[in-house]
PDB file of N, CA, C and O in Angstrom:
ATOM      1  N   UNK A   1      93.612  87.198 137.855  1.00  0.00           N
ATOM      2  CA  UNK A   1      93.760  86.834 139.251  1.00  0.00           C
ATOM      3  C   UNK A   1      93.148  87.867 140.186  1.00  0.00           C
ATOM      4  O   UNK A   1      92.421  87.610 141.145  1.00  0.00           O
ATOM      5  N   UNK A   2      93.512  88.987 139.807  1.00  0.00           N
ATOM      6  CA  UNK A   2      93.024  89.740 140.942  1.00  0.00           C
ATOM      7  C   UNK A   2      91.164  90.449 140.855  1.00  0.00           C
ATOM      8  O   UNK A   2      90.607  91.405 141.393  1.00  0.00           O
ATOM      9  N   UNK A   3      90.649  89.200 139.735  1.00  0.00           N
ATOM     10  CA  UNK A   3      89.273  89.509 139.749  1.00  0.00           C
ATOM     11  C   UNK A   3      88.448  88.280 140.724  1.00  0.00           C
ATOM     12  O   UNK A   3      87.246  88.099 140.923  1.00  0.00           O
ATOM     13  N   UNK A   4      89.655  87.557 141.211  1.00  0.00           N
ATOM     14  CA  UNK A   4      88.925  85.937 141.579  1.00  0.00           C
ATOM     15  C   UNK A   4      88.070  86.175 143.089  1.00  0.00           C
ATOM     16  O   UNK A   4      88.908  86.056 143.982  1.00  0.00           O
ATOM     17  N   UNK A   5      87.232  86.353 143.447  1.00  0.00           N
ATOM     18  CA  UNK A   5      86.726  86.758 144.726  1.00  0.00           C
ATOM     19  C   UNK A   5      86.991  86.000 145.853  1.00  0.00           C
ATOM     20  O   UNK A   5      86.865  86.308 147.038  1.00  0.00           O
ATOM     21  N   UNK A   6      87.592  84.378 145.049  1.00  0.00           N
ATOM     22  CA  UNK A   6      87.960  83.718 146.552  1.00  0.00           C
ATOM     23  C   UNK A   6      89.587  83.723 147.011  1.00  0.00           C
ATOM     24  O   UNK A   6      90.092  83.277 148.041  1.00  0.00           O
ATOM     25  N   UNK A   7      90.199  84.380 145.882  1.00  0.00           N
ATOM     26  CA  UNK A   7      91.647  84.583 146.158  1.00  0.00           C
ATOM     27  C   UNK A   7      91.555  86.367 147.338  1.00  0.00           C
ATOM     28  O   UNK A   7      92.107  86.596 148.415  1.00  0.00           O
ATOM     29  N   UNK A   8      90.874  87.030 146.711  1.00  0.00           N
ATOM     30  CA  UNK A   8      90.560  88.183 147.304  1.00  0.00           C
ATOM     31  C   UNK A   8      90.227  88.067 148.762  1.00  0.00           C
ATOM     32  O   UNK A   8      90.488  88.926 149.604  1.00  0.00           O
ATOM     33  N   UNK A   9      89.332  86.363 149.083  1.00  0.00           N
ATOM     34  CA  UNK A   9      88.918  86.854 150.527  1.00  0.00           C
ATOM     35  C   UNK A   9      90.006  85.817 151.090  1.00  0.00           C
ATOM     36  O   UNK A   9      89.803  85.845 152.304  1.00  0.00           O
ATOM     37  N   UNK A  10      90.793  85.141 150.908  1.00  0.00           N
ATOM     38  CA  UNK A  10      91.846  84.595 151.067  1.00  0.00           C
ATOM     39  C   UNK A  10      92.901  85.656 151.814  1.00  0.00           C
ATOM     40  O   UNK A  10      93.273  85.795 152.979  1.00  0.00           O
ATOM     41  N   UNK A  11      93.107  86.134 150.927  1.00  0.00           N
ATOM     42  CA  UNK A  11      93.920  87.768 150.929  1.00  0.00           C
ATOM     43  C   UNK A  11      93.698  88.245 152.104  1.00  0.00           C
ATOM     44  O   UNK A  11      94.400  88.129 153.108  1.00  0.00           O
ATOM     45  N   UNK A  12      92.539  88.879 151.952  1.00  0.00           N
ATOM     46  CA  UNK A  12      92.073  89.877 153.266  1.00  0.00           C
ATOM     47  C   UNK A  12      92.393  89.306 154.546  1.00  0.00           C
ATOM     48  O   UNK A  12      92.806  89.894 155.546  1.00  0.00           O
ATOM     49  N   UNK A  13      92.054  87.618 154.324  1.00  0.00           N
ATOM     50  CA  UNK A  13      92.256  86.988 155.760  1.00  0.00           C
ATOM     51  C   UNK A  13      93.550  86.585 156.069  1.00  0.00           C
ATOM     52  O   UNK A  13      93.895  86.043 157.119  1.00  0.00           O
ATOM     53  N   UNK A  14      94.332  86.897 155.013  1.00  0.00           N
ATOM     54  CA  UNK A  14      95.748  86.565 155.520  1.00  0.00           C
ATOM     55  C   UNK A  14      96.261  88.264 156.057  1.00  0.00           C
ATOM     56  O   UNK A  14      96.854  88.471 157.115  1.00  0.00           O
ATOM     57  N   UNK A  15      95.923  89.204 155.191  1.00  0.00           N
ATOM     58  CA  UNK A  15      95.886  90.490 155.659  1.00  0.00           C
ATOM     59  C   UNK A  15      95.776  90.989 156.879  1.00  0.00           C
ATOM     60  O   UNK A  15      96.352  91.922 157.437  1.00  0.00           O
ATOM     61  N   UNK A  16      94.481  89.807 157.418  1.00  0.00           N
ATOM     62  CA  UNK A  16      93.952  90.148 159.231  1.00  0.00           C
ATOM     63  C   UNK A  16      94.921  89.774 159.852  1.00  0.00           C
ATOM     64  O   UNK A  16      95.480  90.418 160.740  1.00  0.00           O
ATOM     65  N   UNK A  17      95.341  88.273 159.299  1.00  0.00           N
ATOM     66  CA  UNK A  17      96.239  87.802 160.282  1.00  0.00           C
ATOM     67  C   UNK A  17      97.416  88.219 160.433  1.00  0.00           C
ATOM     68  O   UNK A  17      97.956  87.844 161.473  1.00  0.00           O
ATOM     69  N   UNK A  18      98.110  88.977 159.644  1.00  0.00           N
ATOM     70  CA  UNK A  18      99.205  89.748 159.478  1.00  0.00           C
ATOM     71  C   UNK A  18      99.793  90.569 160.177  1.00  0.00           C
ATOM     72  O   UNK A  18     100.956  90.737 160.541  1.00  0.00           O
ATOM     73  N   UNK A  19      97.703  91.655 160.495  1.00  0.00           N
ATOM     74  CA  UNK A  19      97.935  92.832 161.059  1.00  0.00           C
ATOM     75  C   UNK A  19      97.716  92.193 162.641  1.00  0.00           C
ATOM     76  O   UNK A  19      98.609  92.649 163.354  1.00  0.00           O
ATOM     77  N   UNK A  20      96.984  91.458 163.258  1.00  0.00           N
ATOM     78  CA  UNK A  20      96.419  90.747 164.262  1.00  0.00           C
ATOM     79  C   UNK A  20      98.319  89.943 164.540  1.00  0.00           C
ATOM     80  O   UNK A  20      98.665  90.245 165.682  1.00  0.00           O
ATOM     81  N   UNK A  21      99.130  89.338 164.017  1.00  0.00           N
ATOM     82  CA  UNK A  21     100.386  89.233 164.231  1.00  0.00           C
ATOM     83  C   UNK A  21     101.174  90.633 164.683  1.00  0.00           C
ATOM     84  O   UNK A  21     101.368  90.944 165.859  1.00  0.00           O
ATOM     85  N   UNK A  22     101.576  91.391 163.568  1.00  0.00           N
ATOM     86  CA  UNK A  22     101.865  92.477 164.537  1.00  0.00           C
ATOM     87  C   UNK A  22     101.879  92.931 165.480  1.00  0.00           C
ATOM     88  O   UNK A  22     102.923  93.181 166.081  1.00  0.00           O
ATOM     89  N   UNK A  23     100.590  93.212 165.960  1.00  0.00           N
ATOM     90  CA  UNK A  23      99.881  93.756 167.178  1.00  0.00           C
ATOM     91  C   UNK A  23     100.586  93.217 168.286  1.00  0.00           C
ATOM     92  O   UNK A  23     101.337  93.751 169.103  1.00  0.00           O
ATOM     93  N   UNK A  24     100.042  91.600 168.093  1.00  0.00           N
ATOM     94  CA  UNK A  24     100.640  90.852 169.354  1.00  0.00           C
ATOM     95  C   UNK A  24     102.193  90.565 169.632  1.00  0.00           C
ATOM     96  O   UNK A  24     102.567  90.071 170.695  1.00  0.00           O
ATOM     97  N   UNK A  25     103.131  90.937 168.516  1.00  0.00           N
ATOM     98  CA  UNK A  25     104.506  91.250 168.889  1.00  0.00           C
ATOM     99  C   UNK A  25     104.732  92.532 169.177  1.00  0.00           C
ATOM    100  O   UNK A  25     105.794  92.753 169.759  1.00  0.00           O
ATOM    101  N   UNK A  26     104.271  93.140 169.018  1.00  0.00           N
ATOM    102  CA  UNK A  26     104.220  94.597 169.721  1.00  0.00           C
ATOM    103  C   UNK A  26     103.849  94.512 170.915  1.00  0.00           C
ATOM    104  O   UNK A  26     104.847  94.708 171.609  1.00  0.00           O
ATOM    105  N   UNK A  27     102.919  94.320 171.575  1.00  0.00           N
ATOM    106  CA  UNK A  27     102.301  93.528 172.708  1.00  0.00           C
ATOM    107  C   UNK A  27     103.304  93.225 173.561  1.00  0.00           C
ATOM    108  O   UNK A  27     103.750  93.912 174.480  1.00  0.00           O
ATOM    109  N   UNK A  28     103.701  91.906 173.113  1.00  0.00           N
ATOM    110  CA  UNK A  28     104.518  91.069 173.783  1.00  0.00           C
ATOM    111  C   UNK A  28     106.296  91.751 174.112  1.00  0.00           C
ATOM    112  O   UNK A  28     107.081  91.566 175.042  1.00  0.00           O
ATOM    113  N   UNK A  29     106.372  92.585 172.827  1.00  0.00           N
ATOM    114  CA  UNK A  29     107.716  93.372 172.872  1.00  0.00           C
ATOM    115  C   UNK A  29     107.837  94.596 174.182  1.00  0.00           C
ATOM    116  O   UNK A  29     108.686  95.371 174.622  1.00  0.00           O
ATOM    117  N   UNK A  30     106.399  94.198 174.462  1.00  0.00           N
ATOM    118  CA  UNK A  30     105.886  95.986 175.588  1.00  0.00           C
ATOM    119  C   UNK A  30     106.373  95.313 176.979  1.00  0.00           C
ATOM    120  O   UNK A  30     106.942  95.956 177.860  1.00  0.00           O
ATOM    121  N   UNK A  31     106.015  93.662 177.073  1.00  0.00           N
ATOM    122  CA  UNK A  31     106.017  92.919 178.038  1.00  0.00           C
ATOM    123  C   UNK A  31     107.740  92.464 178.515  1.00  0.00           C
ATOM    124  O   UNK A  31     108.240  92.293 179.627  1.00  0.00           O
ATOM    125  N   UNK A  32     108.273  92.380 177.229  1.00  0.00           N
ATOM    126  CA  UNK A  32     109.673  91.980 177.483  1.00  0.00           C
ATOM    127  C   UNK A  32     110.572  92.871 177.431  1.00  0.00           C
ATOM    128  O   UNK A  32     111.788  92.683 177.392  1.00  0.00           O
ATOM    129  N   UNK A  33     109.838  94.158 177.427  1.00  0.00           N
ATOM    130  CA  UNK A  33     111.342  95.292 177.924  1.00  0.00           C
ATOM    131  C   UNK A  33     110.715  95.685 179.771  1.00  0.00           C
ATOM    132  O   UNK A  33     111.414  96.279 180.591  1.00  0.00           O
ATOM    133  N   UNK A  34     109.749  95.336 179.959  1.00  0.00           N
ATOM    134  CA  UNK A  34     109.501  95.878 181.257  1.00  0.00           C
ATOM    135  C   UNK A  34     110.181  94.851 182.228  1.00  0.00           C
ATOM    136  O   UNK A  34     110.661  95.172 183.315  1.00  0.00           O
ATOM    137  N   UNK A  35     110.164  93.040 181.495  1.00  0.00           N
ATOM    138  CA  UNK A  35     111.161  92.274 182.058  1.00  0.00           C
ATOM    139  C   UNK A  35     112.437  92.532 181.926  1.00  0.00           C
ATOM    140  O   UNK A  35     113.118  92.007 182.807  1.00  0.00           O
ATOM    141  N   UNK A  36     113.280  93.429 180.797  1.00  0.00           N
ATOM    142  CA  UNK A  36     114.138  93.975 180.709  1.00  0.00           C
ATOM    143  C   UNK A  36     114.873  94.444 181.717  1.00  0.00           C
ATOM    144  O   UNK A  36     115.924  94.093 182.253  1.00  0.00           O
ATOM    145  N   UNK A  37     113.773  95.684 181.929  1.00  0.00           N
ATOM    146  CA  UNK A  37     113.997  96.424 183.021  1.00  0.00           C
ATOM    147  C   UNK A  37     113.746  96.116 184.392  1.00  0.00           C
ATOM    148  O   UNK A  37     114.280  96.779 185.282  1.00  0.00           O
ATOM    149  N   UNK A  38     113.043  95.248 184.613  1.00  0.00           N
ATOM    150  CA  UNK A  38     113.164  94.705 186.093  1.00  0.00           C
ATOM    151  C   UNK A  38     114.265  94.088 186.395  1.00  0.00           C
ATOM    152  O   UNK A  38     114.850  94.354 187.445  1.00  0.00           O
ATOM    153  N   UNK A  39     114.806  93.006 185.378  1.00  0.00           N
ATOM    154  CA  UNK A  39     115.904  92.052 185.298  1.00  0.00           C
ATOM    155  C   UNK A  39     117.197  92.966 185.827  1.00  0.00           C
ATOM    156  O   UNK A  39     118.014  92.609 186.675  1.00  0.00           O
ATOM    157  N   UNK A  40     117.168  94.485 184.968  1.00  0.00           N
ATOM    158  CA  UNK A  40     118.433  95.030 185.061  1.00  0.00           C
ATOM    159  C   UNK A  40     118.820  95.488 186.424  1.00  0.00           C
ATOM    160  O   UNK A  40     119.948  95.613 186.900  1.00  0.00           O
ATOM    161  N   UNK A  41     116.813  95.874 187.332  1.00  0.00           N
ATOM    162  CA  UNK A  41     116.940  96.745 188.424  1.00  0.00           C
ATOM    163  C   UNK A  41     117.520  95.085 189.415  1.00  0.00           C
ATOM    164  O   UNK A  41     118.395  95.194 190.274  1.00  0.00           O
ATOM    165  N   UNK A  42     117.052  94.081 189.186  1.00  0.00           N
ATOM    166  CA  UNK A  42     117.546  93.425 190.044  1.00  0.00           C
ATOM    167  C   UNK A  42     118.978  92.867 190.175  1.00  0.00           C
ATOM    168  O   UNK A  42     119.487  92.385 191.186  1.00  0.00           O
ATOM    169  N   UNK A  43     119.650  93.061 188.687  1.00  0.00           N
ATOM    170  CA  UNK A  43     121.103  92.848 187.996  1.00  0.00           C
ATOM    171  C   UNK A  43     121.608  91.409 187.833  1.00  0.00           C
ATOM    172  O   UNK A  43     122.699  90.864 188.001  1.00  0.00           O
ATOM    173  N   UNK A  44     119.703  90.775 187.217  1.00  0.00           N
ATOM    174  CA  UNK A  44     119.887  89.784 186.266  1.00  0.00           C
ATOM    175  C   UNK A  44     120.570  89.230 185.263  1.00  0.00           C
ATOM    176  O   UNK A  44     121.663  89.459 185.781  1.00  0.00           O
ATOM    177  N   UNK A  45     120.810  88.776 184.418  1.00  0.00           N
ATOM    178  CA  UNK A  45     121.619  88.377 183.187  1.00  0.00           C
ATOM    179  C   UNK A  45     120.262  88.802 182.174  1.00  0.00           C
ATOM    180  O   UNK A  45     119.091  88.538 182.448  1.00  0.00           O
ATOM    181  N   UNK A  46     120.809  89.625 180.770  1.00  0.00           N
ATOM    182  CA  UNK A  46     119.917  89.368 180.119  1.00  0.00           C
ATOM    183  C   UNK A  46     118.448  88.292 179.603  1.00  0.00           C
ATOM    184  O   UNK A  46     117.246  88.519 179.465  1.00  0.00           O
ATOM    185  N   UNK A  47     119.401  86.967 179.420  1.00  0.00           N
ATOM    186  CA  UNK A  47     119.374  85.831 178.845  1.00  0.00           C
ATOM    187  C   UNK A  47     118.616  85.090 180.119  1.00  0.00           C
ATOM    188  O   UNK A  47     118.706  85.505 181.275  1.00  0.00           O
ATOM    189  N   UNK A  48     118.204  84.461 179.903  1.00  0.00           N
ATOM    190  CA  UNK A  48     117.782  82.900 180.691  1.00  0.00           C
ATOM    191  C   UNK A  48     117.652  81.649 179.977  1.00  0.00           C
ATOM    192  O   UNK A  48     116.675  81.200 179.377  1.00  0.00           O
ATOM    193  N   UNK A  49     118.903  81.125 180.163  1.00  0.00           N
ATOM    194  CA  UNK A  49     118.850  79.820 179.196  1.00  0.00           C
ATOM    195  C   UNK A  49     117.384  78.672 179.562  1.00  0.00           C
ATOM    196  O   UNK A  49     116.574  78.228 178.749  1.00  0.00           O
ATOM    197  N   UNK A  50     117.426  78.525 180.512  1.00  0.00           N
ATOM    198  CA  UNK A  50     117.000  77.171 181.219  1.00  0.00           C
ATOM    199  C   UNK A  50     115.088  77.918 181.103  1.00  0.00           C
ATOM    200  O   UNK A  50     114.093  77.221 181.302  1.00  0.00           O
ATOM    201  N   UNK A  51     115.058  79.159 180.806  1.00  0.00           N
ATOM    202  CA  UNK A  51     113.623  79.747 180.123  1.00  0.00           C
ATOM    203  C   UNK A  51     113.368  79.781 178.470  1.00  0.00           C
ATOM    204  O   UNK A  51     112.219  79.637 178.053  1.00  0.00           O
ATOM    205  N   UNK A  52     114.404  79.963 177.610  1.00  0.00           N
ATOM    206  CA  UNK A  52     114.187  79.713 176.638  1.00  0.00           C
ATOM    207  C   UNK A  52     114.135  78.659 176.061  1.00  0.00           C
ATOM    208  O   UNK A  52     113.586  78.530 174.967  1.00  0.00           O
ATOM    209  N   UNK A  53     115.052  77.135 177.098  1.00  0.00           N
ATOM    210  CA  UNK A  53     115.128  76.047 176.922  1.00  0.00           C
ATOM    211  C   UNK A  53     112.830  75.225 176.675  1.00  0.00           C
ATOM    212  O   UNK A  53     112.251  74.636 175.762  1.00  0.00           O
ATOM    213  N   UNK A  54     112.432  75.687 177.979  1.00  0.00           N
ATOM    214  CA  UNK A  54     111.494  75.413 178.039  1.00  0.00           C
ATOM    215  C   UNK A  54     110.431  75.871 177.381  1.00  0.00           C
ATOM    216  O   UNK A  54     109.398  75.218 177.235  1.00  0.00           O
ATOM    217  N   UNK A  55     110.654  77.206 176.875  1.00  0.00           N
ATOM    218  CA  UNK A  55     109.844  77.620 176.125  1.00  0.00           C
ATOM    219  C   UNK A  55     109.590  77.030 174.489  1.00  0.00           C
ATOM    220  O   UNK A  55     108.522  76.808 173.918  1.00  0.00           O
ATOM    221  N   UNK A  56     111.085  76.866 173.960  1.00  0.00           N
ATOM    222  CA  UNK A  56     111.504  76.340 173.164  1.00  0.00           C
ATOM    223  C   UNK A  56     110.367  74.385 172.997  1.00  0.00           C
ATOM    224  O   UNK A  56     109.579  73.937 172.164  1.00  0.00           O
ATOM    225  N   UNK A  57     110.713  74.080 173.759  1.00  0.00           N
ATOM    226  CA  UNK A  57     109.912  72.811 173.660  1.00  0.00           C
ATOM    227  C   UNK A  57     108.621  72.743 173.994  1.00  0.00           C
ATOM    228  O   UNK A  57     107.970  71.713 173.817  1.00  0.00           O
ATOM    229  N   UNK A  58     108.047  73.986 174.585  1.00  0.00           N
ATOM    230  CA  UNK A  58     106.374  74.445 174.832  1.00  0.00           C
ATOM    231  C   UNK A  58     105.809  74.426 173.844  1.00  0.00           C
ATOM    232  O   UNK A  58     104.785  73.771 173.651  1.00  0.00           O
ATOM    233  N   UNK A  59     106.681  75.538 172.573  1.00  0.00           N
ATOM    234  CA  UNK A  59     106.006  76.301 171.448  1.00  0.00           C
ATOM    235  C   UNK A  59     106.756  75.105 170.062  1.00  0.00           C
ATOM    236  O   UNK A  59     106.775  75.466 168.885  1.00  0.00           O
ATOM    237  N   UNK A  60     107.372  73.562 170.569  1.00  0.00           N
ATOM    238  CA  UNK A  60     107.147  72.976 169.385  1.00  0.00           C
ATOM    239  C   UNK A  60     106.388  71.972 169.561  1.00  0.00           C
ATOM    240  O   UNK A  60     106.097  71.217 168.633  1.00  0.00           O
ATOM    241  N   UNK A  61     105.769  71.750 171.314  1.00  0.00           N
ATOM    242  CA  UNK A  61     104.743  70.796 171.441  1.00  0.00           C
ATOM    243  C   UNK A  61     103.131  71.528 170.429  1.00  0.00           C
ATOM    244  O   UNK A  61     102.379  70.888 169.694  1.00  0.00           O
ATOM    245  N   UNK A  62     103.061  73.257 170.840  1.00  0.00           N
ATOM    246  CA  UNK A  62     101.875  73.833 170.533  1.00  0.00           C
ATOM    247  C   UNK A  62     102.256  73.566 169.095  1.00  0.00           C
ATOM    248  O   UNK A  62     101.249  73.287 168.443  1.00  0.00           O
ATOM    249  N   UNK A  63     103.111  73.560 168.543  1.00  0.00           N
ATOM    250  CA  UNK A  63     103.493  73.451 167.393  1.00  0.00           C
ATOM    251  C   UNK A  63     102.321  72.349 166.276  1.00  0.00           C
ATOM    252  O   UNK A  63     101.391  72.423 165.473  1.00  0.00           O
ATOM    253  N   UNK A  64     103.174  71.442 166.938  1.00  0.00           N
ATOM    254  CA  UNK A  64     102.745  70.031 166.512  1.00  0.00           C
ATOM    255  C   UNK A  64     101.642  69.665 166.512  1.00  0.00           C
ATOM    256  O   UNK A  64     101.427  68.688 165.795  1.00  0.00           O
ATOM    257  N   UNK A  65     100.469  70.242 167.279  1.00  0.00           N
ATOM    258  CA  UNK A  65      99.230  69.699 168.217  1.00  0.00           C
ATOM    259  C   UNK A  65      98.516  71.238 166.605  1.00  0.00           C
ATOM    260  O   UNK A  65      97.511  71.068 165.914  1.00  0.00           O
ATOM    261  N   UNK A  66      98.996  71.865 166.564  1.00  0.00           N
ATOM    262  CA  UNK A  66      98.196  72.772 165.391  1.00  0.00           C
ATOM    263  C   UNK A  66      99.010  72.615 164.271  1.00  0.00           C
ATOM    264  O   UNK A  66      99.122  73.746 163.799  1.00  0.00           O
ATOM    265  N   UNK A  67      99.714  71.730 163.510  1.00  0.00           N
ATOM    266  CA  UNK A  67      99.799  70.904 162.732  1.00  0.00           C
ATOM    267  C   UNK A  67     100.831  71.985 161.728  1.00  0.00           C
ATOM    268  O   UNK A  67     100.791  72.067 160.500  1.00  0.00           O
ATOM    269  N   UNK A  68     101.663  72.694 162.594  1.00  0.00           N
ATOM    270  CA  UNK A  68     102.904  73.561 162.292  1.00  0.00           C
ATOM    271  C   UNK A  68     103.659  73.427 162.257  1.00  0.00           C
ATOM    272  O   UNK A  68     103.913  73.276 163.452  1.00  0.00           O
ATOM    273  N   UNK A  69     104.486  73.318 161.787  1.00  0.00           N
ATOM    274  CA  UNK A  69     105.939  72.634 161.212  1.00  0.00           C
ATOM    275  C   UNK A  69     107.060  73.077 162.677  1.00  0.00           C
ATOM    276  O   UNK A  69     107.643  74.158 162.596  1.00  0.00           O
ATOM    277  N   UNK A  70     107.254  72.343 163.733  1.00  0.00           N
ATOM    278  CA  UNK A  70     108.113  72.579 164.967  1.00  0.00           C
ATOM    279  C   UNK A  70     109.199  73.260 164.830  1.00  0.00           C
ATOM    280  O   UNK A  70     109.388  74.221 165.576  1.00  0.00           O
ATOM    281  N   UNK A  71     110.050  72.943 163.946  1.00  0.00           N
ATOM    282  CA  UNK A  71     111.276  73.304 163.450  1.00  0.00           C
ATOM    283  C   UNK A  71     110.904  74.894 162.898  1.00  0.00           C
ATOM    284  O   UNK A  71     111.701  75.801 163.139  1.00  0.00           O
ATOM    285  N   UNK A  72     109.998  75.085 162.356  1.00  0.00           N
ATOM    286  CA  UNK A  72     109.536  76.719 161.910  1.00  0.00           C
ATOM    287  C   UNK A  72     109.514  77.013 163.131  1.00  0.00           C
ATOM    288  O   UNK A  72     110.491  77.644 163.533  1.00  0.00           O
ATOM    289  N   UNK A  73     108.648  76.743 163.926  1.00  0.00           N
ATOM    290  CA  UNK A  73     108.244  77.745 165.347  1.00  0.00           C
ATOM    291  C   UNK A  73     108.907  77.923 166.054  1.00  0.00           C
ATOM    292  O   UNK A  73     108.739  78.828 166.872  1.00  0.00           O
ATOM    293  N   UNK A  74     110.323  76.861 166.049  1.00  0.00           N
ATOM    294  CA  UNK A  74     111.694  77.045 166.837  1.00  0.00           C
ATOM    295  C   UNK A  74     112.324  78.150 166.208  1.00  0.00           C
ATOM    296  O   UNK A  74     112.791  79.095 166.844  1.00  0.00           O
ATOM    297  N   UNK A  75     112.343  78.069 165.206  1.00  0.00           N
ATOM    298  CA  UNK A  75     113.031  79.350 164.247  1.00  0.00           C
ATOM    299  C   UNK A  75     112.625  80.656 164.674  1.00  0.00           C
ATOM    300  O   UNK A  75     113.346  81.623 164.921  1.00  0.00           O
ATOM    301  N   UNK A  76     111.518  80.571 164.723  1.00  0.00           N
ATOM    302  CA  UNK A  76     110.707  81.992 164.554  1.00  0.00           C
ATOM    303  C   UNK A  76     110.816  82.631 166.099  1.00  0.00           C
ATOM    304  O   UNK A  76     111.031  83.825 166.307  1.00  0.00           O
ATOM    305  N   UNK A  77     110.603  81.479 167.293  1.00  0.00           N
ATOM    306  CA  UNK A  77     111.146  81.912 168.725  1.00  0.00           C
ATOM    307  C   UNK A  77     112.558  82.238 168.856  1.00  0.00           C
ATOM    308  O   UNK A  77     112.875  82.739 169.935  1.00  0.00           O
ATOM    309  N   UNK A  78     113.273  82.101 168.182  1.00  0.00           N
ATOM    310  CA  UNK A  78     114.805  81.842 168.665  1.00  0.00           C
ATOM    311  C   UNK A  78     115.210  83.553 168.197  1.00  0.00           C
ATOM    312  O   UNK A  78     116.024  84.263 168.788  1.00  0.00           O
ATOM    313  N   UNK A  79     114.357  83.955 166.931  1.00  0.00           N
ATOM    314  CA  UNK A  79     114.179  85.205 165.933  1.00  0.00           C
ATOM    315  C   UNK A  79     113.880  86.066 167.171  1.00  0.00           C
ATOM    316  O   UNK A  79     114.654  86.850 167.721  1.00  0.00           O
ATOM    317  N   UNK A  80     112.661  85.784 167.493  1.00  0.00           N
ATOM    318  CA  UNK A  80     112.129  86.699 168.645  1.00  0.00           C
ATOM    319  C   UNK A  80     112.903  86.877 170.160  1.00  0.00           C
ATOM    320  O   UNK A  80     113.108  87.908 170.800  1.00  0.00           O
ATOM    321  N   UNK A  81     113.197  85.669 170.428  1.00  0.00           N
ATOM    322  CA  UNK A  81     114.202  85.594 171.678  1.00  0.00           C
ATOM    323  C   UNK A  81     115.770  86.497 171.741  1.00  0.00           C
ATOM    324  O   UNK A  81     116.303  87.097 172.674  1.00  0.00           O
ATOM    325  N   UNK A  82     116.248  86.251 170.140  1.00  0.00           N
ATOM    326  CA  UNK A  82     117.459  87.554 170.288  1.00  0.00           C
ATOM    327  C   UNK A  82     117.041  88.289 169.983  1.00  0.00           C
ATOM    328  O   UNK A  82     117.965  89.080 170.174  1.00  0.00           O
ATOM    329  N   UNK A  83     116.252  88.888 169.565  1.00  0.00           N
ATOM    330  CA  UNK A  83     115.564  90.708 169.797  1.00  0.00           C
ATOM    331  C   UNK A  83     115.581  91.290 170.786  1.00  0.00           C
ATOM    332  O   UNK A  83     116.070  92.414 170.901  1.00  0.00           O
ATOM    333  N   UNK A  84     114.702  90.218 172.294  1.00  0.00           N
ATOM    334  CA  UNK A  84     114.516  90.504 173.225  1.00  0.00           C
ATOM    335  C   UNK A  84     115.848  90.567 174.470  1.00  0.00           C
ATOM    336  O   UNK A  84     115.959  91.401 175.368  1.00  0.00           O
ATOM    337  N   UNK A  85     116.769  89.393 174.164  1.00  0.00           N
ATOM    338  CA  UNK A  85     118.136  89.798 174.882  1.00  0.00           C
ATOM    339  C   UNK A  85     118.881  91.047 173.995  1.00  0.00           C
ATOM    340  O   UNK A  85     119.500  91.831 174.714  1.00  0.00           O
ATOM    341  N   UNK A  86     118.906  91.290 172.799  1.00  0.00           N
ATOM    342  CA  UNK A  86     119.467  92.722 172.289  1.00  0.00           C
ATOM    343  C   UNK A  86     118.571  93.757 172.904  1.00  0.00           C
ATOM    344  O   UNK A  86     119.287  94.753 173.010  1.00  0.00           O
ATOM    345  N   UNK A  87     117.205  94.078 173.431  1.00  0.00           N
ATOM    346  CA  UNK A  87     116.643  94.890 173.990  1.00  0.00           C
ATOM    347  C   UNK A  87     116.919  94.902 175.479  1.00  0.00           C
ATOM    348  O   UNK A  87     116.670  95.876 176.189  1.00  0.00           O
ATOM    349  N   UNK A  88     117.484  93.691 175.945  1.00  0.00           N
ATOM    350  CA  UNK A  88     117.682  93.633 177.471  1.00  0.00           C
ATOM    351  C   UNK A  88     118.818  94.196 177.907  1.00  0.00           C
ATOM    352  O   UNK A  88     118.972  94.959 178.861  1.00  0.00           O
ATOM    353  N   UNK A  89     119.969  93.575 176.793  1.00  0.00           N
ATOM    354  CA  UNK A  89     121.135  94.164 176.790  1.00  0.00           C
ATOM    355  C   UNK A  89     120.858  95.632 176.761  1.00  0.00           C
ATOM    356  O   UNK A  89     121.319  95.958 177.856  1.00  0.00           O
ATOM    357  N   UNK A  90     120.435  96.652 176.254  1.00  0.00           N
ATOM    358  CA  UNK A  90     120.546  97.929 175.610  1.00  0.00           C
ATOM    359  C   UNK A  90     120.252  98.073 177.153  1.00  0.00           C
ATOM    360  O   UNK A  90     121.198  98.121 177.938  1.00  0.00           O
ATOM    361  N   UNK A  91     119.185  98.131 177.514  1.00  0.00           N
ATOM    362  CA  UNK A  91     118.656  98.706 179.022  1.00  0.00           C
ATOM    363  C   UNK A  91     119.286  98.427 180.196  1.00  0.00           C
ATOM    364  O   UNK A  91     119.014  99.100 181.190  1.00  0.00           O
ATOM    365  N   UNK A  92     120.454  97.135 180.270  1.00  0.00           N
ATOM    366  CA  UNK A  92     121.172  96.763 181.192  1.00  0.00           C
ATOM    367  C   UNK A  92     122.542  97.901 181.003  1.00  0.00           C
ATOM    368  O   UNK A  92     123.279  98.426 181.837  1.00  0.00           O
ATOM    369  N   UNK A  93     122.492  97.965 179.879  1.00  0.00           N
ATOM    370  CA  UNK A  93     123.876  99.093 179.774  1.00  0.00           C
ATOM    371  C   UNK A  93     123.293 100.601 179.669  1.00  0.00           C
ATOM    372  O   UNK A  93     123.995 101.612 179.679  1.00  0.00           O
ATOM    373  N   UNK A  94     122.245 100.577 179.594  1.00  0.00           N
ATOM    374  CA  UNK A  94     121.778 102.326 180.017  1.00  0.00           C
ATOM    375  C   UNK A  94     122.082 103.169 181.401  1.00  0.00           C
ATOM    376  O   UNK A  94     121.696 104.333 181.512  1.00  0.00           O
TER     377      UNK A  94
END
């Protein structure tokens, strides 16, 4: 297997996308503590239901339309969404 050259470039390109994933949750993690912190200076609620509501049905329309299983991408936002209220929380109580 690991002599097959098209499993190898398979690999690499899942490799890119991996590292190219990362990045952009890192990214995006840079973006949602600075909303964090604005939220706290204004003495927001962590959370915004009626934003995750919509987002939620954004990212299973994009879902669907790139032929991704909706129910995964709900998962995987909902993953990312309590990270970001546990990071909001932390900075609201700092």
């Amino acid at each position: 297997m690991a002599d097959d050259p098209v499993l190898a470039s398979y690999r690499e390109s899942i490799d890119n996308i991996d590292a190219a994933l990362v990045l952009l949750l890192a990214e995006r993690f840079k973006v949602t503590q600075r909303v964090g912190r604005h939220k706290a200076e204004l003495g927001l609620p962590p959370a915004d239901k009626s934003r995750e509501k919509a987002q939620i049905a954004r990212l299973r329309q994009l879902a669907e339309v790139a032929n991704l299983d909706p129910d995964f991408s709900e998962k995987f936002l909902h993953f990312i969404i309590t990270e970001v209220i546990k990071n909001h929380e932390k900075v609201r109580s700092a």
